[in-house]
C-alpha positions as CSV (number, residue, x, y, z in Angstrom):
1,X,-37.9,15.7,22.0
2,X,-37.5,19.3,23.6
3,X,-33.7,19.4,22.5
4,X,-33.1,17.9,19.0
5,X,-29.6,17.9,17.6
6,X,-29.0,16.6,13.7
7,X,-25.8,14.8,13.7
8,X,-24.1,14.0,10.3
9,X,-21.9,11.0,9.7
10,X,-18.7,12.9,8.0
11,X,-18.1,10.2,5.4
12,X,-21.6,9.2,3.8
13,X,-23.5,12.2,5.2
14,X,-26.3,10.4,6.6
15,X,-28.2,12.6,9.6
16,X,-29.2,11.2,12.8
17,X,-31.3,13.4,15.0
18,X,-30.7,12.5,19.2
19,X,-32.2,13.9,22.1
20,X,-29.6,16.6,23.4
21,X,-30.6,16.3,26.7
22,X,-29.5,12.9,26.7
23,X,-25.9,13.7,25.2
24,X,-23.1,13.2,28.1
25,X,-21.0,17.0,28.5
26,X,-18.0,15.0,26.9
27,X,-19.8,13.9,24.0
28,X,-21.3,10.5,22.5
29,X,-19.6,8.2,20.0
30,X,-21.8,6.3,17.4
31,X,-21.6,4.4,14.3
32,X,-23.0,4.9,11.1
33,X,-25.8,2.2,10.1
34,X,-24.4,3.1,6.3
35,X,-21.0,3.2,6.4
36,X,-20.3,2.0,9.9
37,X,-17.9,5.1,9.9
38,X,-17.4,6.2,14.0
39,X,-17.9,9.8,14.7
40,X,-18.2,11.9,17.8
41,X,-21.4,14.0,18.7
42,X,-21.3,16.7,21.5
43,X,-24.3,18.3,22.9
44,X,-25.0,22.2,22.4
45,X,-23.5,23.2,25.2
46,X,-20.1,21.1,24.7
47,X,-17.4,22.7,23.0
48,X,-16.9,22.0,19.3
49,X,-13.7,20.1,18.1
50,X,-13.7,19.7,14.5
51,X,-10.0,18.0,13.6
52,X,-8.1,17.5,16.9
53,X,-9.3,15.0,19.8
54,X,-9.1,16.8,23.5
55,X,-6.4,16.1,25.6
56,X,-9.1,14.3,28.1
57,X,-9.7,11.9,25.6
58,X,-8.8,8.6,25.8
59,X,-5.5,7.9,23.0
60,X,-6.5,5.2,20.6
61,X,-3.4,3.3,19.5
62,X,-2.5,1.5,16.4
63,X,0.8,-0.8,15.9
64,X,2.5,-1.1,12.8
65,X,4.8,-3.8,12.7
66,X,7.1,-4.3,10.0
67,X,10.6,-4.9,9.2
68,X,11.0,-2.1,6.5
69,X,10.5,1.3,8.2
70,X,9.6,2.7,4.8
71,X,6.5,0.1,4.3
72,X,6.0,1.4,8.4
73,X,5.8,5.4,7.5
74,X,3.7,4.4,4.1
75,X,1.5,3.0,7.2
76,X,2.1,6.1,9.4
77,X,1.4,8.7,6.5
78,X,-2.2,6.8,5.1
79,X,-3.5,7.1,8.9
80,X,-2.0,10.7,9.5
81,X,-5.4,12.2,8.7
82,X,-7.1,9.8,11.7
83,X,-6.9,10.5,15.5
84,X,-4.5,7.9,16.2
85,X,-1.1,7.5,17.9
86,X,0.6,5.1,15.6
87,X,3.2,2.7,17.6
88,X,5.8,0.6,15.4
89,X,7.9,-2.7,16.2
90,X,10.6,-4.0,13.6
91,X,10.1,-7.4,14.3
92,X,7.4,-9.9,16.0
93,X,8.5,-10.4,19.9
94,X,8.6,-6.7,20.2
95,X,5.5,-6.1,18.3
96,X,4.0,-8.5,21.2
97,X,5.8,-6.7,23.8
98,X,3.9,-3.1,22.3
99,X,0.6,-5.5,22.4
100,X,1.1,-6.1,25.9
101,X,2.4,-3.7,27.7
102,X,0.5,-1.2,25.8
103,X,-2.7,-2.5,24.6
104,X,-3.2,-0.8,21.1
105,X,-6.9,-1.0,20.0
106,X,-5.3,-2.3,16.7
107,X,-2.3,-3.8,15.2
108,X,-1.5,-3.8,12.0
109,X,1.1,-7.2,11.4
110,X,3.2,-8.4,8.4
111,X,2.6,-11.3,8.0
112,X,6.4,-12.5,7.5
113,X,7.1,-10.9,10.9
114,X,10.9,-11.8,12.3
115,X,11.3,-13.3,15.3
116,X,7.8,-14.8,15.9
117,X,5.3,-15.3,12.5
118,X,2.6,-12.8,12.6
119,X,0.0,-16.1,13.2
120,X,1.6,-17.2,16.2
121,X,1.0,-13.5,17.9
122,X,-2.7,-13.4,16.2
123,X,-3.1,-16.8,18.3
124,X,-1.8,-15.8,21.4
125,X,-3.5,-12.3,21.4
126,X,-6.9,-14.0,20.9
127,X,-6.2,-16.5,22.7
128,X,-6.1,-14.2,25.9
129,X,-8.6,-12.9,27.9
130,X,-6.4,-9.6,28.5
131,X,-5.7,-9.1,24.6
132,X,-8.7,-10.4,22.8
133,X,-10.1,-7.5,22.5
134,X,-7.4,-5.9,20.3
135,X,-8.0,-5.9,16.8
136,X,-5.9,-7.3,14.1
137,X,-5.4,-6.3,10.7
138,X,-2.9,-9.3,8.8
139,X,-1.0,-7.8,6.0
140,X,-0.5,-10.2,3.2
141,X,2.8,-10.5,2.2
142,X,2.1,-12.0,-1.1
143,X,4.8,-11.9,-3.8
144,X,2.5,-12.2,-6.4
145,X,-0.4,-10.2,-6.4
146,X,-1.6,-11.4,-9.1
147,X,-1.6,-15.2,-8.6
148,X,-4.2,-14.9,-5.7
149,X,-7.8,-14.3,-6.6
150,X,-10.0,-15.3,-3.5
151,X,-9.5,-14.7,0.3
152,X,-6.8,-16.6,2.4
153,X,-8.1,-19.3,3.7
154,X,-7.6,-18.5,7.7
155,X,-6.3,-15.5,8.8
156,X,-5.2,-17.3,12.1
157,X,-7.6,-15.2,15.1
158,X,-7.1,-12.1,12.9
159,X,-9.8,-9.7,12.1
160,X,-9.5,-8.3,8.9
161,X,-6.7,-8.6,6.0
162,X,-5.0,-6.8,3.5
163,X,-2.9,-7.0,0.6
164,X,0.1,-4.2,0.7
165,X,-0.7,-2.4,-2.7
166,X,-4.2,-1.4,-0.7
167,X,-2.6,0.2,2.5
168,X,-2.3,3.8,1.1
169,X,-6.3,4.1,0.2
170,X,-7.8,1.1,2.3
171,X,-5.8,0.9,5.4
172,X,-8.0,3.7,6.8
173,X,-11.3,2.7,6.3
174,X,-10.4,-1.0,7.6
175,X,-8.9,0.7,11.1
176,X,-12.5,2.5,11.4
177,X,-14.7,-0.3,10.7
178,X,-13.0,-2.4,13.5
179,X,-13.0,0.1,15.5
180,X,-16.9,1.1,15.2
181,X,-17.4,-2.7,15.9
182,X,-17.5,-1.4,20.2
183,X,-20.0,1.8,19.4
184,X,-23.5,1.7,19.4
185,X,-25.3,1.6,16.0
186,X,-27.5,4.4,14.9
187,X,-30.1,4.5,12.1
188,X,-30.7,6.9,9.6
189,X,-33.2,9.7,10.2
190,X,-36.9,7.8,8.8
191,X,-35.4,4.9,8.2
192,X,-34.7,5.3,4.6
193,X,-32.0,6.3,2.5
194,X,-29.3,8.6,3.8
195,X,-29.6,12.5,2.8
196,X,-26.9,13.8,0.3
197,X,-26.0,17.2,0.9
198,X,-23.3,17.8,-2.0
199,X,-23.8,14.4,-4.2
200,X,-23.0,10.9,-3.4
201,X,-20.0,10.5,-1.1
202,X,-17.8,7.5,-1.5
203,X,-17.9,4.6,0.6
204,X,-15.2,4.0,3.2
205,X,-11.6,2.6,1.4
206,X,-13.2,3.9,-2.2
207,X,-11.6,7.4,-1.3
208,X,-9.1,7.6,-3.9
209,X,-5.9,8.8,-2.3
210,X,-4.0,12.3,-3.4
211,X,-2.1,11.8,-7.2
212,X,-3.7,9.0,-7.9
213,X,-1.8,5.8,-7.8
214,X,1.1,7.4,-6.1
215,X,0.4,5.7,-3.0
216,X,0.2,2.4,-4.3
217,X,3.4,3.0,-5.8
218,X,5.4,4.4,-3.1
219,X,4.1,1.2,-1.3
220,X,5.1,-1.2,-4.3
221,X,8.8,0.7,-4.0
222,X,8.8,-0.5,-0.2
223,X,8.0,-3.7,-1.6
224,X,10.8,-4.4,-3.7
225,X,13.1,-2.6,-1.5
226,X,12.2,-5.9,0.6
227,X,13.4,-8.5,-1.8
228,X,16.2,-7.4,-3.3
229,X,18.2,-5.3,-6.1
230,X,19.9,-1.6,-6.1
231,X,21.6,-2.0,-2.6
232,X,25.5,-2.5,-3.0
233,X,26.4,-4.2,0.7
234,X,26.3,-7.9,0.8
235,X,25.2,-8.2,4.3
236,X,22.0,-6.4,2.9
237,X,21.3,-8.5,0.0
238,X,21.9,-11.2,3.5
239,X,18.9,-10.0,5.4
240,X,16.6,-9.2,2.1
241,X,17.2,-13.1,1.0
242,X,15.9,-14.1,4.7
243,X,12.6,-11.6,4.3
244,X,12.0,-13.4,1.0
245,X,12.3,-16.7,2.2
246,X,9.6,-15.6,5.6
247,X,7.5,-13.7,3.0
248,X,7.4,-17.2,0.3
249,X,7.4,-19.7,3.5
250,X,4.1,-16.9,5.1
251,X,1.9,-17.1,1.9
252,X,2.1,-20.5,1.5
253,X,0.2,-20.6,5.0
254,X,-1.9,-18.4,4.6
255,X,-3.4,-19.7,1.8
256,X,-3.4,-23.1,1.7
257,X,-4.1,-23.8,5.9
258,X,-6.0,-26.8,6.2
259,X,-3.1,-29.2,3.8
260,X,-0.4,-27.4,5.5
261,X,-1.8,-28.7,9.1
262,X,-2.4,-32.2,6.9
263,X,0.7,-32.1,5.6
264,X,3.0,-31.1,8.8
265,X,0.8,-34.1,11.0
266,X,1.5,-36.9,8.4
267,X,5.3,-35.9,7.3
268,X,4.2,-35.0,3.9
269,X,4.0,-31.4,3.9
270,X,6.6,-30.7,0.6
271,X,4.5,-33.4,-1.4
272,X,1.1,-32.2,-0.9
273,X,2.3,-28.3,-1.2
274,X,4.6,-29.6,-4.1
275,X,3.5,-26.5,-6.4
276,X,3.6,-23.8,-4.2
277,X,6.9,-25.3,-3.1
278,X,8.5,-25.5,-6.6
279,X,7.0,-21.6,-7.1
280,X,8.7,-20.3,-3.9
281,X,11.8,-21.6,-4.2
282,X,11.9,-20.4,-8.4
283,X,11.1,-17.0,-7.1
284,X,13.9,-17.5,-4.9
285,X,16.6,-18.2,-7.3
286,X,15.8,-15.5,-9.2
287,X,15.4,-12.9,-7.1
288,X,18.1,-14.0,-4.9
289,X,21.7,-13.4,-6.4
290,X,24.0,-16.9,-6.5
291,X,27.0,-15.0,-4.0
292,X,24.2,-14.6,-1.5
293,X,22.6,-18.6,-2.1
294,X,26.3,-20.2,-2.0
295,X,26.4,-21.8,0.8
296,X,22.9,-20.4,2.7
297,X,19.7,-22.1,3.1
298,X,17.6,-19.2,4.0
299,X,14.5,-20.5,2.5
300,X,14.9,-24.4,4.1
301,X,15.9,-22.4,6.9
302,X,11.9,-20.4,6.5
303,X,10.1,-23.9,6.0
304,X,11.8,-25.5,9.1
305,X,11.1,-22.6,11.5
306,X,7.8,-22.7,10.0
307,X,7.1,-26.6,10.2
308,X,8.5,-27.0,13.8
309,X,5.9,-24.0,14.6
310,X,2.9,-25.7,12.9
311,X,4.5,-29.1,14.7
312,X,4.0,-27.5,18.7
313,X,0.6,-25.9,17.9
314,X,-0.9,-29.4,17.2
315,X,1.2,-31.6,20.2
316,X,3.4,-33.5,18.1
C-alpha cells in the first residue's frame, strides 16, 4: 500500500494498519477483533479529534429509564466519559415514547419499570421493524444479589443484562460492545497477538472505576433509597412499597420464565412459584412498615398487573 496508516484500538492497544487512500475525509469506524471496542480512524489529511465528536457527526443516544433519578445520574455519570447524549424517562410509557419518537441506539431499562414492565417494551421494540434495531440493556432489579448465581433465564427480546451493583464499572463497556455489533471487524496486524505498548491493558468492563468501590456503593445507596427507610413522609414510604412490590413481582420473571408462562396458562401460577412467592412477600413485610401494609395490597396488586400481562401475551 502507497499510504499506510497504523491505527490503535484505545482500550487493548491492538494496531491495525489500512490503506489511507481508501479512508473516507470524515473518517472510518471499526471494531476491535480483541476487544470489540469501536473507535474512529481518520486519514492523514482529516483533522484529528482526540476527546470530542464533530458537530457533523451523527449524535448516538442512550435512554436511561428509571424511576430513581439518583440510580438515572449513577447511569449518566459512568457513561460521562463516552460520546453519548444520555436521554432519561421516569417510568415505562414515556421511556417508549423517547424509543419512538427518538430512536436511541440504546436503552438502558429497569426492569420494574412503572407504567408498562420493562419486558413488555423489550417485546414491542423487537417486535417492530422500525425499533428492532435499537439495543437493549435489561437492568436486573434483583433484591438479593446474592441469591442469584446463573443468568436469567429470558431477557424478553433484550440484548444484554445487568445487575445494578455493576453499572458504575460495566455499564460502559456493555454500551460499546452493542454498539460495535453494526461496524466492520478488523484483525490485528499479522494475525497474531495484539502489540502492548505500556503492559497489558484491561479488557473492556474490568476497568476498575475511580476510589475503588465507590461506585458500586453510591449505586447500592440508590438502591435502598428504592425500598424504603430514612424518609419521614408517608406518601413516600407509599410509592417505595409499590417499587418493591414491581421490583419482587419483575425478578420472579425474569428468572423463572418458562413456569411463570406454565403457571399463568393453567391457573397455577402461586403453587408452582410457591418459593419465590413466600420469599417476596417476607421481604415485603419486612422492609415494608405495618402503617404503610394496613389496608394496601401493593404486592397482590404487582402479581395481578403482572399475571393479566403474561395472560394477553399468550391469548387467553
Amino acid at each position: 500500500m502507497a499510504d499506510v496508516i497504523v491505527a490503535g484500538c484505545p482500550v487493548c492497544r491492538a494496531r491495525y494498519r489500512l490503506d489511507g487512500a481508501r479512508i473516507p475525509d470524515g473518517g472510518v469506524t471499526l471494531r476491535c477483533s480483541s476487544c470489540r471496542t469501536v473507535f474512529k480512524v481518520r486519514g492523514k489529511a482529516s483533522p484529528r479529534i482526540t476527546h470530542q465528536p464533530s458537530t457533523t457527526e451523527t449524535v448516538t443516544r442512550v435512554l436511561v429509564a428509571h424511576e430513581n433519578p439518583v440510580f438515572r445520574n449513577t447511569v449518566r455519570q459512568a457513561l460521562a466519559g463516552e460520546p453519548f447524549e444520555v436521554l432519561e424517562a421516569a417510568e415505562g410509557a414515556g421511556a417508549y415514547g423517547i424509543i419512538l419518537e427518538q430512536h436511541p441506539r440504546v436503552a438502558i431499562l429497569d426492569a420494574a419499570l412503572s407504567g408498562m414492565f420493562a419486558f413488555e417494551i423489550c417485546e414491542a421494540v423487537k417486535g417492530s421493524p422500525a425499533t428492532a434495531d435499537i439495543k437493549i440493556i435489561l437492568v436486573a432489579s434483583i433484591y438479593d444479589k446474592a441469591k442469584y448465581k446463573r443468568a436469567p433465564e429470558s431477557l424478553h427480546g433484550a440484548d444484554d443484562y445487568l445487575e445494578k451493583h455493576h453499572i458504575p464499572d460495566g455499564l460502559p463497556a456493555r454500551v460499546r460492545r452493542l454498539l460495535a455489533d453494526a461496524a466492520p471487524e478488523m484483525s490485528p496486524l499479522r494475525g497474531g497477538t495484539p502489540s502492548r505498548e505500556d503492559g497489558p491493558a484491561m479488557a473492556p468492563g474490568e476497568q476498575p472505576s475511580p476510589g475503588g468501590d465507590s461506585g458500586a456503593q453510591h449505586c447500592g445507596d440508590a438502591r435502598n433509597d428504592e425500598y424504603g427507610g430514612g424518609e419521614p413522609a408517608l406518601a413516600d414510604e407509599h410509592l417505595k412499597a409499590r417499587r418493591l412490590a414491581r421490583l419482587i413481582v419483575s425478578d420472579i420473571a425474569l428468572y423463572n420464565r418458562d413456569l411463570v408462562r406454565e403457571g399463568v396458562r393453567n391457573g397455577t401460577f402461586f403453587e408452582l412459584l410457591a418459593e419465590d412467592v413466600a420469599e417476596g412477600r417476607s421481604l415485603y413485610e419486612n422492609r415494608v412498615p405495618g402503617d404503610v401494609r394496613a389496608g394496601t395490597s401493593y404486592l397482590d396488586d404487582a402479581f395481578a398487573e403482572f399475571i393479566g400481562t403474561i395472560r394477553k401475551e399468550l391469548g387467553l
